[in-house]
Backbone as ProteinMPNN parsed JSONL, in Angstrom:
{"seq_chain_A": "XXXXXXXXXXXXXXXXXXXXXXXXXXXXXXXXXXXXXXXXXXXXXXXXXXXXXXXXXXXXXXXXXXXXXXXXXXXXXXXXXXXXXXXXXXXXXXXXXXXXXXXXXX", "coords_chain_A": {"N_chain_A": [[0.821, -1.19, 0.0], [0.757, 2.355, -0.845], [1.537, 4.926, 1.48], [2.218, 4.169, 3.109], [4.724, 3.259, 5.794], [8.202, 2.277, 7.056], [9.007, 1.896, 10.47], [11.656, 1.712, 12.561], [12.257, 1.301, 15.597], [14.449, 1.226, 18.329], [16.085, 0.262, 21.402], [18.728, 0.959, 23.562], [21.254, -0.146, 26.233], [22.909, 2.638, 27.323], [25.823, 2.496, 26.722], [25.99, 1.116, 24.95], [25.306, 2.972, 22.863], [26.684, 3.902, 20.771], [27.257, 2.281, 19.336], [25.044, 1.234, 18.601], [23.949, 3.844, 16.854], [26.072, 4.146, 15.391], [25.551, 1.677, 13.615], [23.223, 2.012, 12.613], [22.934, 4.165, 10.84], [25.317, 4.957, 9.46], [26.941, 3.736, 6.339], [26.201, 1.126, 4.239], [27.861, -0.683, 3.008], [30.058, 0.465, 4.561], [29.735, -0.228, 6.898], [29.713, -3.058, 6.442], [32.186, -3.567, 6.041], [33.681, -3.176, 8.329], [32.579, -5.047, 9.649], [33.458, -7.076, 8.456], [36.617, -6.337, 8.797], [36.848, -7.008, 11.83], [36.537, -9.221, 12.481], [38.667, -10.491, 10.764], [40.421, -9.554, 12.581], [39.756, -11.315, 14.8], [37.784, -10.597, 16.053], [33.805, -9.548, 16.972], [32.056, -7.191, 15.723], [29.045, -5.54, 16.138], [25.97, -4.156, 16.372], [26.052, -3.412, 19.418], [28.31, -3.665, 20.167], [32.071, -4.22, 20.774], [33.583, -7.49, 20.381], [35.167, -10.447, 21.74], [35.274, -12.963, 19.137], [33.792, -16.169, 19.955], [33.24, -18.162, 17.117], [34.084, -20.99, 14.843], [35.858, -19.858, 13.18], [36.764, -17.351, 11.215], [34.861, -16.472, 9.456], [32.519, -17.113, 10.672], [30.534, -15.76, 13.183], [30.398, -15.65, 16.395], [29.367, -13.463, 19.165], [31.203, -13.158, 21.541], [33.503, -12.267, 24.803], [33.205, -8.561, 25.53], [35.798, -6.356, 23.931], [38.426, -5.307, 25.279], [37.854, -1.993, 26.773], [35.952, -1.273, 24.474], [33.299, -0.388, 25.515], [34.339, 2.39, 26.595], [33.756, 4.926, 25.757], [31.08, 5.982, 25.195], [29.84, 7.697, 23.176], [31.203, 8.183, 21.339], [32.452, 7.446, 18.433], [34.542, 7.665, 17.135], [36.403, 5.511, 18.829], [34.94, 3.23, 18.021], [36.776, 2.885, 15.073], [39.337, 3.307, 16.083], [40.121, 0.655, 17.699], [39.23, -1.3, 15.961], [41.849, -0.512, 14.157], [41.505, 1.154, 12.106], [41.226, 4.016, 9.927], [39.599, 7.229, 11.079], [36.358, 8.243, 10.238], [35.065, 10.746, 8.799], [31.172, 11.543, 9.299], [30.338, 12.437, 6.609], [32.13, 11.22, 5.098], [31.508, 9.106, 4.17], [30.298, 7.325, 2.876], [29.789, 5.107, 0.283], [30.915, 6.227, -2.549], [32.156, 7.86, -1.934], [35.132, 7.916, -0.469], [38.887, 7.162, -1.344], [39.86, 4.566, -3.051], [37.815, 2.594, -1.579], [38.154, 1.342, 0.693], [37.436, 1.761, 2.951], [39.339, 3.134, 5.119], [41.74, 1.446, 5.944]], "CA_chain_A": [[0.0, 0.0, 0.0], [1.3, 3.342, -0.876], [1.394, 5.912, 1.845], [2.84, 2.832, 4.732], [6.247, 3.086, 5.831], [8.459, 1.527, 8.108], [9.655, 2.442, 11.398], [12.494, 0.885, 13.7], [13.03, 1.838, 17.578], [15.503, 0.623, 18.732], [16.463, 1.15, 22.742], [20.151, 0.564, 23.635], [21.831, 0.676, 26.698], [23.994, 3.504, 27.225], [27.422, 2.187, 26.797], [26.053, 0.563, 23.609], [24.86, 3.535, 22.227], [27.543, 4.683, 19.688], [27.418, 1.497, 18.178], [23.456, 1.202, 17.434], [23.544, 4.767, 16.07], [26.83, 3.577, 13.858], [25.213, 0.668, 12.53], [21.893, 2.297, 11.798], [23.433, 5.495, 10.401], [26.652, 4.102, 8.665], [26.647, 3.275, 5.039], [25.907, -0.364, 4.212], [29.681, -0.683, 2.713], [31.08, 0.681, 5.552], [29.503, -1.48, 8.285], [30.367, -4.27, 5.886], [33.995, -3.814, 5.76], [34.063, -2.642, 9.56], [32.546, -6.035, 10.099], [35.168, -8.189, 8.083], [37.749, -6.44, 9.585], [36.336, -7.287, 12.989], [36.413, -10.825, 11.93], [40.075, -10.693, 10.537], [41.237, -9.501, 13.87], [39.128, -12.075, 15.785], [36.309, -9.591, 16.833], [32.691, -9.251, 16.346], [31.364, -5.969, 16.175], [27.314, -5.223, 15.997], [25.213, -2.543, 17.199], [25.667, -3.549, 20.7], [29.816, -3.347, 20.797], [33.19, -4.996, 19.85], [33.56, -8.776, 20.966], [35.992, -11.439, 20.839], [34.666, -13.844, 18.444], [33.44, -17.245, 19.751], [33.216, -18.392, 16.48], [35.066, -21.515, 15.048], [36.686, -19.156, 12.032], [36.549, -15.954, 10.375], [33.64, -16.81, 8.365], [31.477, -17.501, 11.875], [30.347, -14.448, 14.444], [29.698, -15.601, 17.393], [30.157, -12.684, 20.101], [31.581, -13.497, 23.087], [33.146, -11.424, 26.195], [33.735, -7.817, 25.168], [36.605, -6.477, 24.314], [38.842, -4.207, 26.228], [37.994, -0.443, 26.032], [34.669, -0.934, 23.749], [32.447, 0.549, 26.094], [34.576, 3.475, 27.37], [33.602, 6.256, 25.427], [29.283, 5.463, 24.517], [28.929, 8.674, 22.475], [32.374, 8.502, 20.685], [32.133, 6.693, 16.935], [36.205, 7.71, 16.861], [36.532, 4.604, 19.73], [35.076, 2.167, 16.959], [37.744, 2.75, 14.28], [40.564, 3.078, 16.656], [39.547, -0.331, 18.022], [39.92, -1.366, 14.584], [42.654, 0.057, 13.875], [40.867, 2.475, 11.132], [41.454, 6.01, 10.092], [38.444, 7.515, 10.99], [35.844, 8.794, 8.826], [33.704, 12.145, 8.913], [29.871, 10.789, 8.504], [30.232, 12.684, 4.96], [33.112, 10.625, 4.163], [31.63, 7.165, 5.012], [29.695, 6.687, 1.445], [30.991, 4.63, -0.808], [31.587, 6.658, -3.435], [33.435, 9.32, -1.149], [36.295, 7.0, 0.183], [39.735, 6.736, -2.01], [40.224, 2.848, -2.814], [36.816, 2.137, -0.877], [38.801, 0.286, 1.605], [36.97, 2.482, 5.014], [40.506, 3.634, 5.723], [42.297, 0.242, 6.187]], "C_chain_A": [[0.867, 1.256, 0.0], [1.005, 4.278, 0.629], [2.206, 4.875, 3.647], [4.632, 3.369, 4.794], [6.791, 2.439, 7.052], [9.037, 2.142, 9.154], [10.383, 1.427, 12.691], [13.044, 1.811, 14.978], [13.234, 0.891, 17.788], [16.071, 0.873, 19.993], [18.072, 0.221, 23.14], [20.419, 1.296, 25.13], [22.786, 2.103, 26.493], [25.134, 3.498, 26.507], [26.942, 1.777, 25.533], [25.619, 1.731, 22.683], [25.214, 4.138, 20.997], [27.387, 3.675, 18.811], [26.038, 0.778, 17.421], [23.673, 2.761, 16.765], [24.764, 4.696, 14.817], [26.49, 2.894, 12.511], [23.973, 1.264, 12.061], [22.531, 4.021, 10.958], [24.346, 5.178, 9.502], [26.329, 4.034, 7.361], [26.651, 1.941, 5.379], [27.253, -1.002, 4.021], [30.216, -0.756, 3.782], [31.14, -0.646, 6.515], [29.806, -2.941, 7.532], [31.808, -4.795, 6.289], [34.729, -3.411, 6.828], [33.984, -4.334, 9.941], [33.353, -7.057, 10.185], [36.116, -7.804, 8.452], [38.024, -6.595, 10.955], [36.601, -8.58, 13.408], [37.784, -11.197, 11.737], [40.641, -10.356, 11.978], [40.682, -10.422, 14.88], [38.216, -11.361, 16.512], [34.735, -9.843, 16.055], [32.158, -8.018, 16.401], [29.755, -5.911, 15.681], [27.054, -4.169, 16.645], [25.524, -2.631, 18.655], [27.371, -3.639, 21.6], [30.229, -4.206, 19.978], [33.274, -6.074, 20.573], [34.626, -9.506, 20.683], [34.96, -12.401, 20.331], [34.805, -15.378, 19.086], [33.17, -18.289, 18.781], [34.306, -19.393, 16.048], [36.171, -20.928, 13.987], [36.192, -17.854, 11.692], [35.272, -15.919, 9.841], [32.737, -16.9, 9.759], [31.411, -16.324, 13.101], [29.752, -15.286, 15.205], [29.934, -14.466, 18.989], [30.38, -13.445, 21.602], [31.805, -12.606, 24.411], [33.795, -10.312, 25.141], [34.709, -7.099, 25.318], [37.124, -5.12, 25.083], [38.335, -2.82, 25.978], [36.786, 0.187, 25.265], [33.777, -0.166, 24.09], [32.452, 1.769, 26.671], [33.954, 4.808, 26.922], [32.096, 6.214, 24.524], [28.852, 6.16, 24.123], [30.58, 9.11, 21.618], [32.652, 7.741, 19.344], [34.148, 6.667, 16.72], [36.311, 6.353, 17.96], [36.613, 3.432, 18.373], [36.124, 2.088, 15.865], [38.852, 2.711, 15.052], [40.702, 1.705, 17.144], [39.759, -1.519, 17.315], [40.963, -1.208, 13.714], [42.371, 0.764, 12.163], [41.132, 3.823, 11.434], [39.602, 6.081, 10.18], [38.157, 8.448, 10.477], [34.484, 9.88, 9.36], [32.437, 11.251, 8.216], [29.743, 11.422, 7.372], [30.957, 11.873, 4.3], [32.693, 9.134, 4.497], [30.23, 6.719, 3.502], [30.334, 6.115, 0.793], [31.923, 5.186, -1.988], [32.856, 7.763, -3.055], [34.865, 8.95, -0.644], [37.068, 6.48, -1.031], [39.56, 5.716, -1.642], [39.082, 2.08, -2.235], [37.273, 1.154, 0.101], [38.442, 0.96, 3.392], [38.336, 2.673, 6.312], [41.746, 2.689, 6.066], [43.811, 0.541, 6.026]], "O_chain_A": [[1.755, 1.273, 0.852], [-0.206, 4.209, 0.838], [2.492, 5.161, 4.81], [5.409, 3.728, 3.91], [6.058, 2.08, 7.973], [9.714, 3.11, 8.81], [9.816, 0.671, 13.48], [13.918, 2.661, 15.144], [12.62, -0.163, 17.62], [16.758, 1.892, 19.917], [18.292, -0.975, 22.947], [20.153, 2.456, 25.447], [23.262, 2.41, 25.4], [25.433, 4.404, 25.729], [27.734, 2.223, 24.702], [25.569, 1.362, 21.51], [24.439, 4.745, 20.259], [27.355, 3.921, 17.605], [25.892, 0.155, 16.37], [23.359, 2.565, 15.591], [24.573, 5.043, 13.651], [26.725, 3.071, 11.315], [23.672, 0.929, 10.915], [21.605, 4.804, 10.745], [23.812, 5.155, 8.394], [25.152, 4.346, 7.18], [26.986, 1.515, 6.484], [27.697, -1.798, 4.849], [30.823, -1.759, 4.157], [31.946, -1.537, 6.783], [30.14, -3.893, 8.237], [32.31, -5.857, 6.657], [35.945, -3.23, 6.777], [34.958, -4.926, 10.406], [33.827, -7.714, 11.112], [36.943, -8.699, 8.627], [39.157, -6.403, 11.397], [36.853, -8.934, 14.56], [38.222, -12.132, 12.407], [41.449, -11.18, 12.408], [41.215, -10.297, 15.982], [37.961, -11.673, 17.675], [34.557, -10.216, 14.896], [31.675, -7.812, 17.514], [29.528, -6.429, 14.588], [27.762, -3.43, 17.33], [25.12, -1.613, 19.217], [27.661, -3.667, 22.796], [29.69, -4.803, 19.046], [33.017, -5.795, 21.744], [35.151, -9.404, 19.574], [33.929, -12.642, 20.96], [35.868, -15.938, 18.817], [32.858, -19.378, 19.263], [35.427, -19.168, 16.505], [37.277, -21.465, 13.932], [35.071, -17.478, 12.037], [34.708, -14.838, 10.007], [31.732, -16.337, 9.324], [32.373, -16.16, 13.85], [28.654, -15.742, 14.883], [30.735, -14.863, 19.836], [29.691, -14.092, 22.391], [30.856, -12.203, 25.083], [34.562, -10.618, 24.228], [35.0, -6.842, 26.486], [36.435, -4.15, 25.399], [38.417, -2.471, 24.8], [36.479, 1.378, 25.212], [33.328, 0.694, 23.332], [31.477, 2.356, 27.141], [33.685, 5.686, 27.742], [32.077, 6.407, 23.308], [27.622, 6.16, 24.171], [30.92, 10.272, 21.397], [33.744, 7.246, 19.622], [34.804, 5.746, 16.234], [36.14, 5.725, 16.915], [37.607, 2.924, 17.852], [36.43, 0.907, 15.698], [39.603, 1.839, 14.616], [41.884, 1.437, 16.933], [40.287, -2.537, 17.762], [40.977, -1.732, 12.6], [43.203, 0.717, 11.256], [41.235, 4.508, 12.452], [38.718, 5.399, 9.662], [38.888, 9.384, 10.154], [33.445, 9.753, 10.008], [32.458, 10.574, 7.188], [28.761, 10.949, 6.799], [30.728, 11.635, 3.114], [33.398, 8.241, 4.967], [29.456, 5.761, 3.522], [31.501, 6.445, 0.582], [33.065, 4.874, -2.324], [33.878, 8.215, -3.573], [35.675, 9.857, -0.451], [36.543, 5.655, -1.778], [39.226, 5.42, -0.495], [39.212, 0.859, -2.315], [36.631, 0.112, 0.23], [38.946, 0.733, 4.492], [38.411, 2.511, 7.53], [42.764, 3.248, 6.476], [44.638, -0.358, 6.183]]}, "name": "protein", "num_of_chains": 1, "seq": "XXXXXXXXXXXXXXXXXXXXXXXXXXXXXXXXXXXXXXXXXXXXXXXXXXXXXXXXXXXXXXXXXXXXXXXXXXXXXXXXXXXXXXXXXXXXXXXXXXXXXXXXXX"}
């Protein structure tokens, strides 16, 4: 039906809060290639923080205990790329087309 749309609330602790308004805000790219490199370092990251991966490989997220530091700063988006070890990216520069090499600073 025309005139419907969708709407997601979403309530997050505190401490998790940088990283639901990342993932819902973010480009689709980005949070992609935040994820796999989450994965390559043995992490999981999601809306809800950075994790070590329980998982039996790269290819498998399972989060586990989180990791050091993730939750210190719950209104700081610079935390998640450092974390990562990412240059971090102005929310103008986090489109795909806006990012030399499309590699989300790697």
């Amino acid at each position: 039906d025309e005139g419907w749309r969708r709407l997601d609330i979403t309530l997050y602790e505190k401490k998790c809060f940088v990283y639901g308004l990342f993932q819902w805000t973010g480009s689709t790219q980005l949070n992609r290639e935040m994820r796999r490199k989450a994965l390559r370092m043995g992490y999981v990251v999601n809306e809800f923080g950075l994790f070590h991966n329980r998982g039996t490989d790269q290819n498998k997220s399972v989060p586990g205990d989180p990791v050091a530091g993730c939750w210190d700063n719950p209104h700081d988006e610079q935390n998640i790329f450092k974390l990562l070890e990412m240059k971090y990216l102005e929310p103008h520069e986090r489109n795909a087309g806006s990012r030399s090499g499309g590699n989300g600073g790697e």
